[in-house]
C-alpha positions as CSV (number, residue, x, y, z in Angstrom):
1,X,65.9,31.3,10.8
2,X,64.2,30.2,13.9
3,X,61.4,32.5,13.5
4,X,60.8,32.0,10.0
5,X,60.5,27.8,10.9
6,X,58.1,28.6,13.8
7,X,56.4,30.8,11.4
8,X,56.3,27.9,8.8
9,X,55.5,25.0,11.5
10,X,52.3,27.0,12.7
11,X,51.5,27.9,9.3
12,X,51.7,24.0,8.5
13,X,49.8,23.2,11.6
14,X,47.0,25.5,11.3
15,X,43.6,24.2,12.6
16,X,41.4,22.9,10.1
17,X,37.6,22.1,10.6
18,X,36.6,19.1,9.9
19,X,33.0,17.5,10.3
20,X,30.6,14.6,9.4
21,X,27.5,15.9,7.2
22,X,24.4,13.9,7.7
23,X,21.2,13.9,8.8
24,X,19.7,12.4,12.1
25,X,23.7,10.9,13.1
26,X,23.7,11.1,16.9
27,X,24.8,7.7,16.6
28,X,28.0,8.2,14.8
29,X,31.1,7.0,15.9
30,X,33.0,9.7,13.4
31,X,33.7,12.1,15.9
32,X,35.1,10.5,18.4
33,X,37.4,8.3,15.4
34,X,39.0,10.9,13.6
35,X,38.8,13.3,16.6
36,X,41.0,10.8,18.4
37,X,43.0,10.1,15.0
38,X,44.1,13.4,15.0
39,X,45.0,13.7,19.1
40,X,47.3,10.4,18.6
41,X,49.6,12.3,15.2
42,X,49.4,15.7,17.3
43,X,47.0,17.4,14.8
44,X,45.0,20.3,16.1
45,X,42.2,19.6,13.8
46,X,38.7,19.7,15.1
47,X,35.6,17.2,13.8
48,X,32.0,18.1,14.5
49,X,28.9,16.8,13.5
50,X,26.9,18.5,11.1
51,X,23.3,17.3,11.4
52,X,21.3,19.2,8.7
53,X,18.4,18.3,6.8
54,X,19.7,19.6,4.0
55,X,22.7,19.8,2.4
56,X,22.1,23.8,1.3
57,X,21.7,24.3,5.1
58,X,25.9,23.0,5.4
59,X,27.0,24.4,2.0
60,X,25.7,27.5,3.5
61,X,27.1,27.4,6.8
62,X,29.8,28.8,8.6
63,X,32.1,25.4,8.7
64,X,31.8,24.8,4.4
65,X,32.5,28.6,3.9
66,X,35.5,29.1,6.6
67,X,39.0,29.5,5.3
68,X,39.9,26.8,7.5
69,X,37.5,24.1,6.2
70,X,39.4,21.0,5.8
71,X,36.9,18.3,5.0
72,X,34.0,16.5,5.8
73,X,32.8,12.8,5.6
74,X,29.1,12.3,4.2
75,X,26.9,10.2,5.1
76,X,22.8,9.7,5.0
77,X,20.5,11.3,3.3
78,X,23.2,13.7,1.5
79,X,26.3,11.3,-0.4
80,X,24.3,12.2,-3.8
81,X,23.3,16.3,-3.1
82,X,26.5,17.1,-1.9
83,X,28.1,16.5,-5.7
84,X,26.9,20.0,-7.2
85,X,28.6,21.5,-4.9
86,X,31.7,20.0,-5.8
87,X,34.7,21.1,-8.3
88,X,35.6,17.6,-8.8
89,X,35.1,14.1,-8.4
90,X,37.6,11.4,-8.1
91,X,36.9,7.9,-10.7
92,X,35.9,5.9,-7.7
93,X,32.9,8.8,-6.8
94,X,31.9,8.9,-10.2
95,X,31.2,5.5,-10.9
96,X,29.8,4.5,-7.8
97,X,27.8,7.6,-7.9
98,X,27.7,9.1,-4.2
99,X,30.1,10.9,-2.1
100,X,31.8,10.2,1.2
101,X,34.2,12.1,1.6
102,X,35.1,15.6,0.7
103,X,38.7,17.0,0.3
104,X,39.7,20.2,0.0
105,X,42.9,21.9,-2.0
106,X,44.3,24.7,-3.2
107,X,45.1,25.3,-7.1
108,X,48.4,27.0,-8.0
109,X,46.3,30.4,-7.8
110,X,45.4,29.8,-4.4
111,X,41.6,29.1,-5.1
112,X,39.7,26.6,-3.1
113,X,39.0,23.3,-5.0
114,X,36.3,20.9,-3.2
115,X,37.2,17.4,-4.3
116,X,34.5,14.3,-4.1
117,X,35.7,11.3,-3.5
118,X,34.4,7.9,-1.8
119,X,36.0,5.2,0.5
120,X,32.9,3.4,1.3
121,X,34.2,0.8,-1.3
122,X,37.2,0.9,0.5
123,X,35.9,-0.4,3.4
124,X,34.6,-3.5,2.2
125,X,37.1,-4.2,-0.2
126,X,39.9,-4.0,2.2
127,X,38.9,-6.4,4.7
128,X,37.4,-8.9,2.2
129,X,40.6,-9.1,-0.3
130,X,42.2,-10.1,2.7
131,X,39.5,-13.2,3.2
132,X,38.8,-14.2,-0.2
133,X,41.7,-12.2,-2.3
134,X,44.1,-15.3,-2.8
135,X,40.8,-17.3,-3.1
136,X,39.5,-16.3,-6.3
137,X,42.3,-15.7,-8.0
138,X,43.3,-19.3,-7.3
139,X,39.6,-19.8,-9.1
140,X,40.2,-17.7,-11.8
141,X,43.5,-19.5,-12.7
142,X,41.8,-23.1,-12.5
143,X,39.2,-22.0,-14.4
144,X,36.6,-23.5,-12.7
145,X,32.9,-22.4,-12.0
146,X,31.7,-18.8,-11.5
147,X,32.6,-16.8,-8.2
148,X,29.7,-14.8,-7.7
149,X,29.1,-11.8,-5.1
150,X,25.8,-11.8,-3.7
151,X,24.6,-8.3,-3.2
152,X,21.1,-7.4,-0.6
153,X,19.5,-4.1,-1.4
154,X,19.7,-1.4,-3.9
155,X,20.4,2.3,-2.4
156,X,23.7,4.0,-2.4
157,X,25.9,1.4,-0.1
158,X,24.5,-1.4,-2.6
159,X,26.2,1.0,-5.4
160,X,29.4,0.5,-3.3
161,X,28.6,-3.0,-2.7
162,X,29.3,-3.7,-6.8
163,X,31.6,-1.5,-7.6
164,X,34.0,-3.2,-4.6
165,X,32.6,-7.0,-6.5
166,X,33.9,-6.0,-9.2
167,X,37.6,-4.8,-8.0
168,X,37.5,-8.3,-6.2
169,X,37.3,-10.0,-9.8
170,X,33.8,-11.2,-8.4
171,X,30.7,-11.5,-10.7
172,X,27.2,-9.6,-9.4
173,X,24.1,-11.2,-8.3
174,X,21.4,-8.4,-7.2
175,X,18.8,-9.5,-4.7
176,X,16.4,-6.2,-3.5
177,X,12.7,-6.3,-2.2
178,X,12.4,-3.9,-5.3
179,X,13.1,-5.3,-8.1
180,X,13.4,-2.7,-10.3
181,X,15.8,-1.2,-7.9
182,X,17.9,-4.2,-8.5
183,X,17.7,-3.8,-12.2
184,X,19.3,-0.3,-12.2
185,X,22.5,-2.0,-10.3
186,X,22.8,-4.8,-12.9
187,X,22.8,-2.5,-15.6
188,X,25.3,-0.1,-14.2
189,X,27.6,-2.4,-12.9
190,X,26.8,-5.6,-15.0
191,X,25.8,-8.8,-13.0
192,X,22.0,-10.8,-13.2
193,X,19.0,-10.2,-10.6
194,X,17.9,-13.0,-8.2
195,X,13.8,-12.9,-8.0
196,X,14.1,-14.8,-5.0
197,X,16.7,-16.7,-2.8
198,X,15.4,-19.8,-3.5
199,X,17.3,-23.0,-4.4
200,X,14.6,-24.0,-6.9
201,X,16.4,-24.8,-9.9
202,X,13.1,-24.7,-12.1
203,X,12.7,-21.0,-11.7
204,X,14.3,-19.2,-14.0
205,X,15.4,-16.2,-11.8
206,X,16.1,-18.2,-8.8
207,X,18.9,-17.7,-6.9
208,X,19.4,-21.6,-7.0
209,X,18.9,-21.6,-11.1
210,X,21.0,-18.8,-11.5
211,X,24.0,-20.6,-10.1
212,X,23.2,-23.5,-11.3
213,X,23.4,-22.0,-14.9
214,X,26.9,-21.0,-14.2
215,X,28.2,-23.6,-12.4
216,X,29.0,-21.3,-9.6
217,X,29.4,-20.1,-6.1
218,X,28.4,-17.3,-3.8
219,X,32.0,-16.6,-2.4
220,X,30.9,-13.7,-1.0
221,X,27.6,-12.2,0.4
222,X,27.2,-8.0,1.1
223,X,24.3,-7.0,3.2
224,X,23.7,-2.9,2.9
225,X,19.8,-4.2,4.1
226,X,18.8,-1.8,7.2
227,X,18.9,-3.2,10.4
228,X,15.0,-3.1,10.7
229,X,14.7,-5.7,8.0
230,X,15.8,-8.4,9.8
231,X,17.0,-10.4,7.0
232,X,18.7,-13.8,7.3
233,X,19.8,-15.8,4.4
234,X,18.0,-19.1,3.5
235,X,19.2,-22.4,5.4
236,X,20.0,-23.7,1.6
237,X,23.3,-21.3,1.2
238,X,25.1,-22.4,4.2
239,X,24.2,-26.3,4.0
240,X,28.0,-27.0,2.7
241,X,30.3,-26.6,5.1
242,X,33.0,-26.8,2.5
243,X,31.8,-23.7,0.7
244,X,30.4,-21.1,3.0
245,X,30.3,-17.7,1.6
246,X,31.9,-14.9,3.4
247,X,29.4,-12.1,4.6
248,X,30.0,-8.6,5.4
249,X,26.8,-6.7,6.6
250,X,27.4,-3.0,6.5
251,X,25.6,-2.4,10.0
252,X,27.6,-1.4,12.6
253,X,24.9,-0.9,15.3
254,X,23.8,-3.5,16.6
255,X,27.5,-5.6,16.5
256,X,25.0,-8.8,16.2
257,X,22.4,-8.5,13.6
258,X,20.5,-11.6,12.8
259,X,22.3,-12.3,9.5
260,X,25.6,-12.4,11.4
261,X,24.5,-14.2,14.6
262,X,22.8,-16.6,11.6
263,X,26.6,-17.4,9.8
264,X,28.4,-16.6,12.2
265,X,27.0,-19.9,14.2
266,X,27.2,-22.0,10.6
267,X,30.8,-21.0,10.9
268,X,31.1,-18.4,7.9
269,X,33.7,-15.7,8.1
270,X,32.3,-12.1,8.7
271,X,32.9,-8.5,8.0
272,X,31.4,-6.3,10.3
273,X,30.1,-2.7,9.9
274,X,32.7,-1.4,12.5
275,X,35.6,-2.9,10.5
276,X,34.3,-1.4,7.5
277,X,33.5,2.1,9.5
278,X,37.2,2.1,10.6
279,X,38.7,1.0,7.2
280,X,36.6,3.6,5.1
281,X,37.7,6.6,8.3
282,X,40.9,5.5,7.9
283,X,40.9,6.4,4.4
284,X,39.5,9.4,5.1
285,X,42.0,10.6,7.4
286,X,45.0,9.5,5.0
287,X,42.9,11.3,2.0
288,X,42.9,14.8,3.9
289,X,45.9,14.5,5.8
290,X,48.3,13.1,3.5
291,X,49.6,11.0,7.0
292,X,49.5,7.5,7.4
293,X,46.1,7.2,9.6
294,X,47.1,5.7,13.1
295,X,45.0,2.2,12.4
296,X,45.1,0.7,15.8
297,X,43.7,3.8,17.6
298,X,41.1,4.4,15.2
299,X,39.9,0.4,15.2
300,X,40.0,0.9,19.1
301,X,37.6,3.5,19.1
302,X,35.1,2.3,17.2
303,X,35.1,-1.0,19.4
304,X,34.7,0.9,22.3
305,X,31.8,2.4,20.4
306,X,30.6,-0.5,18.8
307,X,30.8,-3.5,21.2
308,X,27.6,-5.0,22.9
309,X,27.6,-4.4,26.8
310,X,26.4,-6.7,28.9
311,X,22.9,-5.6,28.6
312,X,22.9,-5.7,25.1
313,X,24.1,-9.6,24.6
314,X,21.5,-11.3,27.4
C-alpha cells in the first residue's frame, strides 16, 4: 500500500513545464513570480521564458509538444496567434478576444486538450471592485447620473480594459490617438468615443459634452497607453476634489509613470501595473494548479521587481 501511494504521490507530483510566450520579454517579472509560487506550495514545476518571434516557432517547439507541458502565460505580440492553436476557449477569451493564459487537460480518452483562457481582465477588475465596487452600486441604487469608465488606447489590453468596465456595471468612454481604433471597441463592447479630452461642452464629441449629456462621472480611468506616450490627463478631470476618478495604468515598468505621479499628487486612488501583474499571475497559477495561489509571495516578488531604487526616484 505504501508503494502504490509513493507511486501515486510522484505520479501526482510530476514536473510540468511551464513558460511565458512572448516576444522581446527580458523584462518580465513571470519567471521569477510563478517560479517562486510554485517553490512556496512545494511544486516541482519549472517556468521559462519563451521569447520567439513567432508563435509557430513555440507551437513547434520542444516545451508545447512535451508530454509534460503544463501551461504557458501569453503575452506581446502573440495573445491573438496563439488561439488556432487552441481546442478551446473559455467565455472570458472569447469575448475579450486575446489569450493569456493557456491551460492544459486531459479528456476521459487521455487526449491533450489546450484550453484559452484570459485573466488580464482579472487583474484590473479585482483590485478596482475593491475601490469603486460598493461605489457604484450605491450609484446605481440612487439612480443618479452616469458612472462612466474612461478607457486610453485601443490594442488588446484596451479589449480587457472594457470587457472588466463592463463587469464593474461601468459605462465605456473610448479615448485612442486612432480613432477608428476606438470605434471598433465601442462597437464590440458598447460605450461612445471621446474626440478629444476636452471639457468644451460645445463640441459634440468632447469628453466634457459627452458627460455632460449624461449627467455623469468618470469613476474610473484605465490607461493600457505605452509608457513611451507620456500621457497625462487634462488639469479639468481632477479639478474636484470631491470626485476624483480612480486610475489604473496597466504599466508596471516604470512604478511612476507620469499619469500616476500626475493623480497620484491630486490625491486619486491608483492601480498599478504590478498589482494587476500579480492579480492576473495569481489567476494563472490557481487556473493550472487547481491550488489556492500563495498571494503574499507572489505580490512580494513582483515588488522586489517592480519598485524604483534609489537611482531611479532622484
Amino acid at each position: 500500500a505504501e508503494i502504490m501511494a509513493g507511486k501515486l504521490l510522484m505520479k501526482r507530483l510530476a514536473v510540468q513545464r511551464y513558460g511565458i510566450l512572448g516576444h522581446n520579454i527580458a523584462y518580465s517579472v513571470s519567471p521569477e513570480m510563478q517560479g517562486s509560487a510554485f517553490a512556496a506550495v512545494k511544486l516541482p514545476h519549472t517556468y521559462t521564458r519563451c521569447d520567439v518571434e513567432t508563435v509557430e516557432e513555440f507551437v513547434e517547439g520542444p516545451i508545447w509538444n512535451d508530454d509534460d507541458f503544463g501551461g504557458c502565460s501569453v503575452t506581446i505580440p502573440h495573445k491573438q496567434n496563439i488561439i488556432p492553436h487552441l481546442d478551446v476557449l473559455t467565455d472570458a477569451a472569447r469575448e475579450i478576444g486575446s489569450v493569456n493564459t493557456v491551460i492544459v487537460k486531459k479528456d476521459k480518452k487521455g487526449t491533450r486538450v489546450l484550453i484559452g483562457d484570459n485573466t488580464d481582465w482579472k487583474g484590473m477588475y479585482n483590485p478596482l471592485q475593491r475601490l469603486v465596487g460598493d461605489d457604484v452600486a450605491k450609484g446605481k441604487k440612487e439612480g443618479g447620473g452616469k458612472q462612466y469608465a474612461l478607457i486610453l488606447g485601443g490594442g488588446g489590453t484596451a479589449r480587457a480594459a472594457a470587457f472588466t468596465a463592463a463587469k464593474l456595471g461601468l459605462e465605456r468612454i473610448y479615448w485612442n490617438r486612432t480613432p477608428e481604433k476606438a470605434a471598433d471597441l465601442a462597437k464590440e463592447f458598447g460605450g461612445i468615443v471621446a474626440g478629444n479630452l476636452g471639457n468644451n461642452a460645445e463640441v459634440e464629441d468632447s469628453l466634457g459634452a459627452i458627460l455632460a449629456k449624461g449627467e455623469g462621472t468618470v469613476k474610473v480611468v484605465i490607461s493600457t497607453l505605452p509608457k513611451a506616450a507620456e500621457f497625462t490627463l487634462p488639469e479639468w478631470m481632477l479639478a474636484d476634489a470631491a470626485s476624483l476618478p480612480v486610475v489604473l495604468d496597466v504599466n508596471y515598468k516604470p512604478y511612476n509613470t507620469p499619469l500616476l505621479l500626475q493623480v497620484v499628487e491630486k490625491g486619486c486612488n491608483v492601480v498599478r501595473g504590478s498589482e494587476m501583474l500579480w492579480e492576473q499571475g495569481v489567476g494563472q497559477f490557481e487556473l493550472w494548479t487547481g491550488r489556492t495561489a500563495p498571494y503574499g509571495v507572489m505580490k512580494k516578488v513582483v515588488l522586489e521587481n517592480c519598485l524604483p531604487g534609489e537611482e531611479e526616484e532622484k
